[in-house]
C-alpha positions in Angstrom: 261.2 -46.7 -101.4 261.2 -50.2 -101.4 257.8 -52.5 -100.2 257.8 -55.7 -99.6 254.3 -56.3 -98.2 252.4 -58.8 -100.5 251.2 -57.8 -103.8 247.4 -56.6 -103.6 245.3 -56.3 -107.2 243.8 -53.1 -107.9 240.8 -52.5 -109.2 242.4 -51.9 -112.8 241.6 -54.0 -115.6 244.6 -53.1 -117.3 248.2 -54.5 -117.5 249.6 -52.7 -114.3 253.3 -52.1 -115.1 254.1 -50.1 -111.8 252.8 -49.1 -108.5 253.9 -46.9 -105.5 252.0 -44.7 -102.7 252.9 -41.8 -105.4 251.6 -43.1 -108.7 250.8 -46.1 -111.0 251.1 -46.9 -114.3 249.4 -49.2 -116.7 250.2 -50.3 -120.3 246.9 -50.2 -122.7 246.5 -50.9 -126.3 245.4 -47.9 -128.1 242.4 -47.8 -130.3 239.2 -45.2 -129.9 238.3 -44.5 -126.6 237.5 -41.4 -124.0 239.9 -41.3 -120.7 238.8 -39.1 -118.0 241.0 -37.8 -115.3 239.8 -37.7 -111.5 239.1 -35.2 -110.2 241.9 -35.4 -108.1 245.0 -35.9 -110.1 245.6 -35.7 -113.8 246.7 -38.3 -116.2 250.2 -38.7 -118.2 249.9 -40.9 -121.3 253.0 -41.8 -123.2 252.8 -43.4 -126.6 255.3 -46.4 -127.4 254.6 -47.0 -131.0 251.1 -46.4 -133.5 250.1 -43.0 -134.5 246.6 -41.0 -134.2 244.9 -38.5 -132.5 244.2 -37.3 -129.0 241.7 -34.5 -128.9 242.8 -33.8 -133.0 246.6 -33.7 -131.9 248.3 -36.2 -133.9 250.7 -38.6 -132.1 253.4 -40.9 -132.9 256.2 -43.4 -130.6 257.7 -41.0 -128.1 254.8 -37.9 -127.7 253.5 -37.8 -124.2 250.4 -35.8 -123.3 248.9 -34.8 -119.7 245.6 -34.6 -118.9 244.3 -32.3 -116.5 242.8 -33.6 -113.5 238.6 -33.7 -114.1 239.3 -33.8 -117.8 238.5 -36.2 -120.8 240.2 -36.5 -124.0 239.2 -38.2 -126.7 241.8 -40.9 -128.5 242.0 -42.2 -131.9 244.5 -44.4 -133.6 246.9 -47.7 -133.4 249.6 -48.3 -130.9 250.1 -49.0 -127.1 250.4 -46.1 -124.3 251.3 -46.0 -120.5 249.3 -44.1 -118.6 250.4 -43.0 -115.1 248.5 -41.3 -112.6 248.4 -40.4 -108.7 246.4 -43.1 -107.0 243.2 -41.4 -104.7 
């Protein structure tokens, strides 16, 4: 589905990469943090290079973790993610 109304900013603070009425994406430079899921929807997080942790998992370029909606995870490490998720 195509829109062509006029781009409206979000009120994300990171790099949005892609956005529908089904989901949206943003790219994020990894280093220590906590993400929290809504309690709504969960969260999809796919690593494009680095290597670490999430919640004591190791990761590397290519892993992909979900995170269930109302959840947080902890991350550690190098790298940049997308993380996707289904907008409220």
């Amino acid at each position: 589905m195509l829109n062509y109304h006029k781009y409206e900013p979000t009120e994300f603070r990171l790099p949005l990469i892609g956005e529908s009425s089904y989901f949206r994406s943003v790219l994020s430079e990894i280093k220590p943090m906590k993400l929290t899921a809504s309690k709504a929807s969960f969260k999809a997080i796919s690593i494009l290079d680095g290597s670490g942790f999430v919640d004591d998992i190791p990761y590397s370029k290519g892993c992909t973790f979900f995170l269930p909606a109302g959840r947080t995870c902890e991350i550690k490490g190098t790298g940049h993610m997308v993380i996707t998720e289904v907008p409220a």
